[in-house]
N, C-alpha and C positions, 0 to 999 in steps of 0.2 A: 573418477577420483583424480586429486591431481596432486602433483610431487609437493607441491606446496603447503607450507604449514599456514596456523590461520590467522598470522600475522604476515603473511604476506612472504614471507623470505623461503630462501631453498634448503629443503631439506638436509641435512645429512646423510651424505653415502661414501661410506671407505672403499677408498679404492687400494687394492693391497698393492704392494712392491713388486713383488713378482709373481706370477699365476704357473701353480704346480698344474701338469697335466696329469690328470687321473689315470691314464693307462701306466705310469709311471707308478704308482703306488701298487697298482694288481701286479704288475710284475716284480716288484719287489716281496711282496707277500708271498710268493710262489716260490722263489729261491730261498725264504727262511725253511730253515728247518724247524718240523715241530720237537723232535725229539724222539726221545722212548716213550714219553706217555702216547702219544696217539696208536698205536700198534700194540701198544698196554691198555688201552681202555678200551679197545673194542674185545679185545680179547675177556678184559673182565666182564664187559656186557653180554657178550656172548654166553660166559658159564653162567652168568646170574640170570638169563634170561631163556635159556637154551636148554643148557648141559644139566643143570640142578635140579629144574621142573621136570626134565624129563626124568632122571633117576629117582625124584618123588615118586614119579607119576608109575614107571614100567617098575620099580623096587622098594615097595612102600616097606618091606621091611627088613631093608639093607642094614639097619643099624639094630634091628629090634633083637638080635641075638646078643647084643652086647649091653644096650641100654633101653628103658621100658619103650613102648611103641610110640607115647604122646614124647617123651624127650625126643627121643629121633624124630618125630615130624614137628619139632619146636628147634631143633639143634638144625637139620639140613635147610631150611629158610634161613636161619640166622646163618649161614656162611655167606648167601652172595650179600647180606647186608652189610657186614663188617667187609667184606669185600669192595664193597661200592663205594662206601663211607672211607676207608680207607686210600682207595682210588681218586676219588674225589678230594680229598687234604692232599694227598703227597703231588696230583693235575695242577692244583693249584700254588702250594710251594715254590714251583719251578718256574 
């Protein structure tokens, strides 16, 4: 192939003004701070993926003295959701 279009003349190629070095932007990356969410969303991950199944799993009927047995296994899923959902707007917000 050649640089050449096909009328004969040269291409088009930008040359920028000044050329950033890329170790320059990972370093800069590194010195931001993320914030509270990163240390907050693994945490949430953690209970919606960890903490909750497991108390499903070893206490299926943790809740069934208060409420009937299908609500508490419809009610203990629906925490890490609104959890996640929740997580996931207020991640994003910031």
């Amino acid at each position: 192939m050649s640089s050449e279009n096909a009328s004969g003349d040269d291409a088009y190629v930008h040359t920028p003004d000044s050329v950033e070095d890329p170790a320059d932007d990972a370093s800069a990356d590194e010195t931001e701070s993320g914030g509270p969410s990163g240390p907050l969303l693994v945490g949430v991950v953690t209970l919606a993926t960890l903490v909750i199944p497991g108390v499903i799993y070893l206490y299926p009927t943790l809740l069934a003295d208060h409420v009937p047995f299908l609500v508490a296994m419809l009610a203990l899923p629906f925490i890490p959701a609104l959890l996640l959902g929740g997580m996931g707007v207020w991640a994003m917000k910031e």
